[in-house]
C-alpha positions as CSV (number, residue, x, y, z in Angstrom):
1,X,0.0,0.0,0.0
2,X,2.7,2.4,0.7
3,X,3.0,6.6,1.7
4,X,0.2,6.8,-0.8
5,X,-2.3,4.8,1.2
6,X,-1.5,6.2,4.3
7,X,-1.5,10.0,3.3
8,X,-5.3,8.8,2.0
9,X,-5.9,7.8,5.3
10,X,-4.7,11.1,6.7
11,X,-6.4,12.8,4.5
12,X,-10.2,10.8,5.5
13,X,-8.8,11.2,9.0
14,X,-8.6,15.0,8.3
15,X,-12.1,15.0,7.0
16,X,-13.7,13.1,9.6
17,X,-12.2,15.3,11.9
18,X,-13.8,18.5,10.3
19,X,-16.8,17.4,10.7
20,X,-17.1,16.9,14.1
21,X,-14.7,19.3,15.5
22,X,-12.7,16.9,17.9
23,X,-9.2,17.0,18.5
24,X,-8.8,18.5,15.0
25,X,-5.2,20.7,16.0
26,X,-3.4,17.6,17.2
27,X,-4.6,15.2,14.3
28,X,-2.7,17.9,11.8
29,X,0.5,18.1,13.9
30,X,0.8,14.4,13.8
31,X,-0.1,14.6,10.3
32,X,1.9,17.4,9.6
33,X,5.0,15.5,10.8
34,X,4.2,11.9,10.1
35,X,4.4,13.0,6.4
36,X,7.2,15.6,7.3
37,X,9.6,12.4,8.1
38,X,8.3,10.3,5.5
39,X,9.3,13.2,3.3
40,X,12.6,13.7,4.5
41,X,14.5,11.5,2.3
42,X,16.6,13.9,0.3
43,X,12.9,14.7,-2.4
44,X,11.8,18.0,-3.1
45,X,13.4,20.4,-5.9
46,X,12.4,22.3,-8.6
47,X,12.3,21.8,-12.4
48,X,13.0,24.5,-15.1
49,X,9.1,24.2,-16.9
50,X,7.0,27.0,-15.9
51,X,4.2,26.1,-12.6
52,X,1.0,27.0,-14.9
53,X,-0.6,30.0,-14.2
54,X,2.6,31.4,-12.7
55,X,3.3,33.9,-15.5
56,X,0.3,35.6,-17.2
57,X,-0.8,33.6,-20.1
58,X,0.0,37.1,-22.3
59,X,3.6,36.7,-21.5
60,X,3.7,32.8,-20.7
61,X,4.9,31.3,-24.3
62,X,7.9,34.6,-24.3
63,X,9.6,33.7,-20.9
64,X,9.3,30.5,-21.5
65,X,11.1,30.3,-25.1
66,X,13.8,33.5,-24.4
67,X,14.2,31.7,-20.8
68,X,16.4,28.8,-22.8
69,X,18.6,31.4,-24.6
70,X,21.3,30.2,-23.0
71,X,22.7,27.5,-20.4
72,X,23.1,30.0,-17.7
73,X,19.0,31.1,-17.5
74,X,16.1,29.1,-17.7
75,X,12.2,29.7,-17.9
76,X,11.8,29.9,-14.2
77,X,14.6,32.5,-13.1
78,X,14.0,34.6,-16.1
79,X,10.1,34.8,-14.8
80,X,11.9,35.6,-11.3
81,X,13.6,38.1,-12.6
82,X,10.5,39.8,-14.3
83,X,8.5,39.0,-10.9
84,X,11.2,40.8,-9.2
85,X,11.6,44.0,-11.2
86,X,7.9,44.8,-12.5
87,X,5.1,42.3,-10.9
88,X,4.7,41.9,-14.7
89,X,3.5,44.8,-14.8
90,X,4.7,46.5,-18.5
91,X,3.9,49.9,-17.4
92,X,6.6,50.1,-14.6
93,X,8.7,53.0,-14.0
94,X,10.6,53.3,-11.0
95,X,12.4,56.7,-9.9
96,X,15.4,55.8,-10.8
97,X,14.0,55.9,-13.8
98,X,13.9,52.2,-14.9
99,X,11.1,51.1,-17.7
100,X,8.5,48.8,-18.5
101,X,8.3,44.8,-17.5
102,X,12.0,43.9,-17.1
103,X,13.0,47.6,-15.5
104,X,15.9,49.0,-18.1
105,X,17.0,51.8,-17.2
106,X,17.7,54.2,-20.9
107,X,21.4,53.7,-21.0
108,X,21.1,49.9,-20.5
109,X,18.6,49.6,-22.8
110,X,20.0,51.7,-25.6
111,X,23.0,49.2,-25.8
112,X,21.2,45.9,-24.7
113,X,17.8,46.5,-26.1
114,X,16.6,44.1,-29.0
115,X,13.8,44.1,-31.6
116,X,12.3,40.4,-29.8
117,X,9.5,40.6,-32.5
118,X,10.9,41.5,-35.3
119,X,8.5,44.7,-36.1
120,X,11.4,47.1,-36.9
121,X,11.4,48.9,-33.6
122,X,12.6,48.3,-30.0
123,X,10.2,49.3,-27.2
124,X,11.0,48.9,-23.9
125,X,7.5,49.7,-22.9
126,X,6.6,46.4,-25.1
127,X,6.9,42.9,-23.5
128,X,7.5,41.8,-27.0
129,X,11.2,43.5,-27.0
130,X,11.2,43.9,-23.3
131,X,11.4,40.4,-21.8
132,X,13.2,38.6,-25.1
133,X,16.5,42.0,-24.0
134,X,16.5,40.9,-20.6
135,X,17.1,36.7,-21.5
136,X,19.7,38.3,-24.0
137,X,20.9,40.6,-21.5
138,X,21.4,37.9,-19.4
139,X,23.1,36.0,-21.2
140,X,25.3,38.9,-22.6
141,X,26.6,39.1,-19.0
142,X,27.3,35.4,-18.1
143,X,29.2,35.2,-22.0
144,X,31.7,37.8,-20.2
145,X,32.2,35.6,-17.1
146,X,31.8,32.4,-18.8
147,X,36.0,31.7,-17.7
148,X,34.9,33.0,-13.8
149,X,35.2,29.6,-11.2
150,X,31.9,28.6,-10.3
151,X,27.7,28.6,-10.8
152,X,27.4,30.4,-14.3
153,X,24.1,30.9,-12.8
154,X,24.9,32.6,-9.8
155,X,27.8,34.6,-11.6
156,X,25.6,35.9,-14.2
157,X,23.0,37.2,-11.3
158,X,26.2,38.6,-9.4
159,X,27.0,40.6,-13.0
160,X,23.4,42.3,-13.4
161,X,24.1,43.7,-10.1
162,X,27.3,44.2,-9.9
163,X,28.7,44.3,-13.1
164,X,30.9,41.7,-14.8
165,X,34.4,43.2,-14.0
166,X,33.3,42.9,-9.8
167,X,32.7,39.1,-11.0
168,X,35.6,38.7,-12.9
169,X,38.1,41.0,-10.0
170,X,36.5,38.7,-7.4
171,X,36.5,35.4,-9.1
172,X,32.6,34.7,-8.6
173,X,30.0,36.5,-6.6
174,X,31.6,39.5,-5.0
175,X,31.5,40.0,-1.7
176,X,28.4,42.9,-1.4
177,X,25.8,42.3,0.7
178,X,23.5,43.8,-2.1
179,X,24.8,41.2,-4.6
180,X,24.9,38.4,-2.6
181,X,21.2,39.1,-1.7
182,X,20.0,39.8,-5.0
183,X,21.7,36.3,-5.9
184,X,19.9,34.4,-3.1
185,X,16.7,36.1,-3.8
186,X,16.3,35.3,-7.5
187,X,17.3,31.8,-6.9
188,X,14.8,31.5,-4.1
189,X,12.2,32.7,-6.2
190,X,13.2,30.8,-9.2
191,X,11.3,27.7,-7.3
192,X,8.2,29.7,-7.2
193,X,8.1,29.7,-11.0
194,X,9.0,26.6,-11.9
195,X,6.4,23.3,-11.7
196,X,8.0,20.8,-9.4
197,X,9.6,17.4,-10.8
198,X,9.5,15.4,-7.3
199,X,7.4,16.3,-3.8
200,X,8.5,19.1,-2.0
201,X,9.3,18.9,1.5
202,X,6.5,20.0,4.2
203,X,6.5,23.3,5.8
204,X,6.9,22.9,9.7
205,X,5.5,25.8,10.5
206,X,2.2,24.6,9.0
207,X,1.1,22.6,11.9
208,X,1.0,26.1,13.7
209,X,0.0,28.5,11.1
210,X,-3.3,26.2,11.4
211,X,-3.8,26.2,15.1
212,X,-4.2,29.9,14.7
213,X,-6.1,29.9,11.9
214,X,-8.7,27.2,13.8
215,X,-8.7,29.7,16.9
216,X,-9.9,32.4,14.7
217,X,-13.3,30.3,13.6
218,X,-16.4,32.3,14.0
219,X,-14.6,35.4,13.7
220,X,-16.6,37.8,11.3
221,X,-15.0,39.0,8.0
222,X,-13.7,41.9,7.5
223,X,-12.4,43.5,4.2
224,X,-9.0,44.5,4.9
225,X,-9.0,43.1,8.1
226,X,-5.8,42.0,10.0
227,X,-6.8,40.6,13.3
228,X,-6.1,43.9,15.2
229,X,-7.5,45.4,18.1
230,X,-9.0,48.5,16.2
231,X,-10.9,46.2,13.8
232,X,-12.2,44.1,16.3
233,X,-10.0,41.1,15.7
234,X,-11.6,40.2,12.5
235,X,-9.6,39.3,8.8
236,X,-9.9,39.3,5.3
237,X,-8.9,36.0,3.8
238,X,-4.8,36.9,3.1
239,X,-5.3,39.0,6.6
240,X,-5.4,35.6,7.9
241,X,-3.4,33.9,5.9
242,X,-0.8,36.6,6.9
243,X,-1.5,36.5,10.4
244,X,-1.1,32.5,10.8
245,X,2.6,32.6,9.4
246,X,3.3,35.4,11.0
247,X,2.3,33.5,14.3
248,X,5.2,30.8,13.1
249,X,7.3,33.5,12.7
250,X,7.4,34.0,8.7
251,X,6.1,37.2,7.3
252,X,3.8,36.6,4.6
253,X,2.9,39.9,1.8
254,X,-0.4,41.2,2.4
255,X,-2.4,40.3,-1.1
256,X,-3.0,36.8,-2.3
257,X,-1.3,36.7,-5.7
258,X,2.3,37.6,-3.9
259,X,1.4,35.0,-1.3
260,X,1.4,32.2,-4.2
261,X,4.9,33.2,-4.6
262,X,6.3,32.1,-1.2
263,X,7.3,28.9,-2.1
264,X,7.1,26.4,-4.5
265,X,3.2,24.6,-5.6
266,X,2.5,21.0,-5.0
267,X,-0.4,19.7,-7.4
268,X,-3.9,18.7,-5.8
269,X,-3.0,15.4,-5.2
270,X,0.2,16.5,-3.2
271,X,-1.4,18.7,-1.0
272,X,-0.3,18.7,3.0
273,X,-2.1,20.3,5.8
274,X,-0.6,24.1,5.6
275,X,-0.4,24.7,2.6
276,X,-1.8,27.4,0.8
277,X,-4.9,27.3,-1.4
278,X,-5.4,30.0,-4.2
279,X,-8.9,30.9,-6.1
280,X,-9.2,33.1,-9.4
281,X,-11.7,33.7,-11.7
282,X,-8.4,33.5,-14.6
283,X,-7.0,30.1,-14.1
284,X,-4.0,30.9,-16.5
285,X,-2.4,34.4,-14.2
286,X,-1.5,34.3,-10.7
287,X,-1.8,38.0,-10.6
288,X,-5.3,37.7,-10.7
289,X,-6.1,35.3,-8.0
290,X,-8.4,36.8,-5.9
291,X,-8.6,34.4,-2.2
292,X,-6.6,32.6,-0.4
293,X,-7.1,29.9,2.6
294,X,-4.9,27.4,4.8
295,X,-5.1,23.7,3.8
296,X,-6.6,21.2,6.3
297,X,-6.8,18.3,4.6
298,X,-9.9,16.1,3.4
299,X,-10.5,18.3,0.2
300,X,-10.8,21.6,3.4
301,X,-9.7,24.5,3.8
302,X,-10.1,27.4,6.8
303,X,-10.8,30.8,5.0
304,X,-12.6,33.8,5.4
305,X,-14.7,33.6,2.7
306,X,-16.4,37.4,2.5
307,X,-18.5,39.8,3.9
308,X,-21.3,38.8,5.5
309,X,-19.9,35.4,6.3
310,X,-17.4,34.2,9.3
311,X,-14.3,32.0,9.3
312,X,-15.1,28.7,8.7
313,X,-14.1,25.4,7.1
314,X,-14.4,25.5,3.1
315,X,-14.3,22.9,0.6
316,X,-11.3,23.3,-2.0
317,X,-12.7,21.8,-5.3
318,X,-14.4,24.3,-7.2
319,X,-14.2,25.5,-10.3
320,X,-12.3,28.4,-9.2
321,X,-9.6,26.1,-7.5
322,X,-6.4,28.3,-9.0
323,X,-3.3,25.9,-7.0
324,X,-1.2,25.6,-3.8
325,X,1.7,27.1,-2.3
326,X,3.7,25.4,0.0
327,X,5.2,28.2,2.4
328,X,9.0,28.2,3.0
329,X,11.1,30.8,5.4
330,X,13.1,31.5,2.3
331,X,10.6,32.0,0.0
332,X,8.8,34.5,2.2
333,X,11.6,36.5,2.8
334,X,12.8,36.5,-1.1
335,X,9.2,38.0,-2.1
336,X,9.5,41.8,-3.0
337,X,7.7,44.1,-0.7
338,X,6.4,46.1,-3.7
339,X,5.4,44.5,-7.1
């Protein structure tokens, strides 16, 4: 029968347990854990194919053909990047005056800027020739430290922040804080983006981020609601998504589509008690998805669903079902606090 027969049994175990209420907190714990150790056995990873839905379906097909430009980028960290920069978002300007979805700034882009689609211009204000620059870009850079020791990768990153000669002076990632971060950041993100190959190891902070989420049932929603004093205690439904990690001690964004990006997406059928369940009415853009609840196993969820209505247990499968995020310290942290 194998883990697969007995993470169903968790799972009817789970459900049983929502139904009547009873010792519901310690059944996920042990469930939590049991799986946790069964888990530990050197699985969990990432691949380079996109999750789906993690890019917008308008720019889906460009990251994911100018992501394999070349060996040192793929699909995944080039949508990191993007993520990183912009939100997607192709109207971007920042006051440093940086442009459009992948954030040139003019003098970068006059020199590194290419026509991606062939229409006889270069726009950085157009996806098109914006996200096809900053794969070449990319690889532009790790061609000049392709002789530097170590991850091409890594180097590469190292060289869009610090420029190739601090790579090359330093023999690999230079030793700036800034850098170093901005390496460990896109990296950690890169997981977000990309569809697992194998499981991925359970969160354990998730037995706890649902004890305070099943404390908080009854509570009445509130529309921008973060549990505070002043609003009476009461939570929208990434208010208390936010407020259960945070109880764990990992700081969550406050919107559901930056919360999908915390860590990396099990499918349905991987799903652990903890993890985090997304709804959209688009079913191909994470930047649309519009609620979020905590995973409890048996097909549940805890959520607060919307006005008018209290915290309470929620089935998953509807037609709105959008995916899963399973919450890491590292992917929290990596997330941009603007997008």
């Amino acid at each position: 029968m194998g883990e697969g027969w007995a993470m169903r049994k968790l799972w009817v175990a789970a459900g049983a347990a929502v139904a009547l209420g009873l010792g519901f907190v310690m059944l996920l714990v042990v469930g939590v854990y049991v799986v946790a150790g069964n888990l530990a056995s050197g699985m969990g990873g990432g691949a380079k194919k996109l999750a789906a839905g993690s890019v917008p379906a308008a720019y889906q097909p460009l990251v994911q053909k100018w992501g394999n430009l070349c060996p040192a980028i793929n699909p995944a960290l080039l949508a990191a990047q993007l993520y990183q920069e912009s939100g997607f978002n192709p109207k971007a300007q920042s006051a440093a005056a940086a442009q459009g979805i992948a954030q040139f700034i003019p003098g970068t882009w006059a020199t590194h800027g290419i026509d991606g689609d062939g229409d006889g211009d270069r726009d950085v204000w157009d996806p098109n020739d914006a996200i096809p620059s900053a794969a070449s870009y990319d690889c532009t850079l790790a061609s000049y430290v392709k002789d530097v020791p170590g991850n091409p990768t890594e180097n590469m990153l190292a060289s869009y922040n610090a420029g190739a000669y601090a790579v090359i002076k330093y023999q690999g990632v230079p030793p700036y804080k800034e850098t170093q971060n901005y390496v460990r950041v896109i990296t950690t993100l890169e997981k977000s983006f990309a569809a697992p190959e194998t499981r991925v190891d359970p969160s354990e902070q998730a037995a706890g981020a649902i004890a305070y989420a099943q404390k908080k049932l009854g509570t009445p929603y509130l529309w921008g609601g973060n549990g505070t004093a002043r609003q009476g205690g009461r939570f929208d439904c990434s208010g208390l998504t936010k407020a259960a990690y945070e109880s764990v001690g990992i700081e969550l964004p406050r919107v559901a589509n930056d919360q999908y990006n915390a860590g990396p997406h099990p499918s349905r059928d991987e799903l652990l008690p903890g993890d985090l369940v997304f709804f959209s009415d688009d079913l191909t853009n994470s930047r649309a998805i519009r609620h979020v609840g905590i995973y409890v196993g048996g097909g549940y969820m805890i959520d607060a669903p919307r006005p008018g209505a209290v915290i309470r247990f929620d089935p998953i499968d509807t037609p709105d079902y959008f995916g899963a995020t399973r919450v890491t310290e590292d992917g929290a942290k990596a997330l941009p606090t603007t997008v």
